[in-house]
Structure formats: structure tokens, C-alpha cells
N, C-alpha and C positions, 0 to 999 in steps of 0.2 A: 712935138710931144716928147717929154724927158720927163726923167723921174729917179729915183733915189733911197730905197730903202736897205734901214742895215739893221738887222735881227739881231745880230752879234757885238755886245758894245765891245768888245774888242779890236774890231776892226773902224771902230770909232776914230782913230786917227785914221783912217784913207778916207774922208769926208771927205775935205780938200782936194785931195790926189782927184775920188772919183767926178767932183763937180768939177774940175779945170782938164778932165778926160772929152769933154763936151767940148770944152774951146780949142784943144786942139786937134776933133773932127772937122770943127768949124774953120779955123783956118789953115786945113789943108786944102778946102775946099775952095775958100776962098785964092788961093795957090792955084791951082791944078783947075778949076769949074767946075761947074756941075756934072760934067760927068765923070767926074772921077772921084772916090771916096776911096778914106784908108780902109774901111772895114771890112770889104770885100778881097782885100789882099793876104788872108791868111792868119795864124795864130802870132806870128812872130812879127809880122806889121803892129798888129793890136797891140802886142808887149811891147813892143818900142812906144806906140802913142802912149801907152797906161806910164812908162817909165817917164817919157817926158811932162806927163801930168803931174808926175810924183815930184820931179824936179821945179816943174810951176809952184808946186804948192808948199815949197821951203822943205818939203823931206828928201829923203836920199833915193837913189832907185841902180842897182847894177845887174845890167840881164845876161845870162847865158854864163854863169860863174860858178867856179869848183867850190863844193862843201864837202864836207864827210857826215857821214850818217854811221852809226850805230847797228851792228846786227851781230847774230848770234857768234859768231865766228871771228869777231872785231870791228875794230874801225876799217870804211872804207869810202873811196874815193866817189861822189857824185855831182849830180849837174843838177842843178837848179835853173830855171828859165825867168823869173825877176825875183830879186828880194828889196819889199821895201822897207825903208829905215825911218823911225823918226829919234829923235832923241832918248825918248823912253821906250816906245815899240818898237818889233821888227816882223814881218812877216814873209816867209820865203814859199810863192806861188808856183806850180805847175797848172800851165798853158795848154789850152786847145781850142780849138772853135771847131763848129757845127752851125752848117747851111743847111737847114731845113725847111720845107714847104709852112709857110704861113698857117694852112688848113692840120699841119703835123706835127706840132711843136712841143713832143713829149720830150722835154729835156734830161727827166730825171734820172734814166740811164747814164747816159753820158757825162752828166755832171759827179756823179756818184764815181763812174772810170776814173776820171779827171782829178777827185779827191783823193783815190787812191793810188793814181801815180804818185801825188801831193808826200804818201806818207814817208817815202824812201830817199827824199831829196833832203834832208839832216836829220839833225839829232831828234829822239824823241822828244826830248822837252823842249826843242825849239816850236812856235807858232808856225806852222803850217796849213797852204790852204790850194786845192784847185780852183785854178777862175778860169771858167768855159765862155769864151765867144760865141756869139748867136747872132747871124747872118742868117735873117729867114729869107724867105722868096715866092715872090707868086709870078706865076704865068701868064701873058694875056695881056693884062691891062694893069695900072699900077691901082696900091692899096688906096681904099677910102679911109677916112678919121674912121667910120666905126668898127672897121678890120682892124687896124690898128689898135684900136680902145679894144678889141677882144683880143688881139697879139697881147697885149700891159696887161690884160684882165690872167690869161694864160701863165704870162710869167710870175706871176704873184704866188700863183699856186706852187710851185716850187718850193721845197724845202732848204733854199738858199740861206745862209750867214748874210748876205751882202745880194741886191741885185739893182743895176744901174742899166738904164735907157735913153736911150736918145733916135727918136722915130722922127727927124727934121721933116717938114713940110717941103720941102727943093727938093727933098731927095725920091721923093714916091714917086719919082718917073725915071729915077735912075735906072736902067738897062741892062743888059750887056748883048752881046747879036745873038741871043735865042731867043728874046723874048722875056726873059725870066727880072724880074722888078725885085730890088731891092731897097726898102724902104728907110731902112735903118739898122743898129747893131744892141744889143744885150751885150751884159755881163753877169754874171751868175759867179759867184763865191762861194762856196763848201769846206769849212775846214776839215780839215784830212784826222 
């Protein structure tokens, strides 16, 4: 199960980037097997996959790089965690993810954090946006298709710019040694 909505035509050029985000979940897996997925690996795994998507998809992508931003006192030195570039666009993101229970998936705190780290990573009038990872998890036993269809049902609700899914069928018995099932990953977009 994958999916793709962008609220924001702005973010209209990471089309590309986000659909070629799906393949290479896919073959890292194909890589590494089934039991290993990138998306349970943290904020800064994800921005590496999102940045090499960005490169699949003929735009630019440089993660973990010095900007300056703008504030009352002057110009000052900040970090940004991806900026992607296309010829006409650019958009410089702040990163997070969140592993949340399946059953608890109110994202809109943290997405909302996430956007406002977003705002101090450049200039004001540059595009800026938080994009939060969302690594849910269940307990027990791995998720059915209709858990899932209510996981995608959940993230809709969101007051996201952008939000991208990919709930693979291989992966709903992925593990780790507690028990806890990880079936797939989000993405959630917020401009700052």
C-alpha cells in the first residue's frame, strides 16, 4: 500500500523525488532482506534515502549543510538537514521522525515541532519546510490490510503540505526482538 498526496502545489516539483522515495525503500531491501528496512533506522537514514530519491529523480539534494538565516540581531550561521533543488524550485527541510503505536498516531504535535524548527534554518523568504518520519508500530502480531487502511485513513487527517506512504506487504511481519511490528514508513510535510 503507497500513496501520494501534495496539498501544496509548491512542493509540486518533489513529485519525482517523493515517487522514486518508494524504490529506494525497495531496494534496500532487496539489498539487506526482509528483515532489514531503512525506515526504522532513524531521521537521518530517512534523509539520506529522501536525498538519494531526489538525485534519482534529476534534482539536486545536499543534506546536513551551513545556511544563514536572518534574525533580529543579524545574519547568522545555521544547519539545515536536506535542501532540495530543482532548476526553478528549492526547498530547505528540517527532519525528524516519530515511532508511534499504530493505535496512537496523533502526528499533529510533532509535525507542527518539526515545522518550526523548519523556520530558523534560512532566510525568511527562502521555502521552507519540516518533514517528519513516521515509523508506527504494533505489538503482538503484524498489521492486517484493514489496520493499515485505517493507519492511511489517519494520515490524511493531517494538516500536511505533502504526505507520502509506503505500508509494503513483505514488510508487515518485519520485527525487531520485542515483538513490536513495523509495517511501513510516512512522510508528512508542513511548510514552516
Amino acid at each position: 500500500m503507497q500513496g501520494l498526496i501534495i496539498n501544496n502545489p509548491r512542493l509540486e516539483f518533489l513529485r519525482p523525488a517523493l515517487e522514486r522515495w518508494v524504490d529506494c525503500i525497495d531496494r534496500f531491501n532487496q539489498f539487506q532482506g526482509d528483515n532489514e528496512a531503512p525506515y526504522w533506522h532513524g531521521a537521518a537514514a530517512n534523509t539520506g534515502l529522501l536525498a538519494a530519491a531526489a538525485w534519482q529523480a534529476e534534482l539536486t539534494a545536499l543534506q546536513q549543510y551551513t545556511s544563514k538565516k536572518q534574525r533580529d540581531e543579524g545574519e547568522r550561521e545555521a544547519r539545515g538537514d536536506l535542501s532540495i533543488n530543482s532548476a526553478e524550485e528549492s526547498i530547505h527541510l528540517h527532519t525528524s521522525q516519530r515511532w508511534p503505536r499504530m493505535a496512537r498516531l496523533d502526528m499533529g504535535p510533532a509535525l507542527q515541532e518539526t515545522a518550526n524548527h523548519a523556520k530558523t534554518i534560512a532566510y525568511a523568504s527562502q521555502f521552507k519546510a519540516g518533514a517528519l518520519f513516521v515509523t508506527p508500530w504494533k505489538a503482538g502480531q503484524h498489521a492486517s490490510p484493514e489496520e493499515l487502511q485505517d493507519l492511511v485513513d489517519d494520515l490524511q487527517k493531517h494538516t500536511a503540505c505533502a504526505i507520502a506512504w509506503y505500508f509494503p506487504y513483505g514488510y508487515r511481519k518485519l520485527h525487531n526482538e520485542l515483538g513490536q511490528y513495523y509495517p511501513g514508513v510516512a512522510l508528512l510535510l508542513k511548510q514552516a
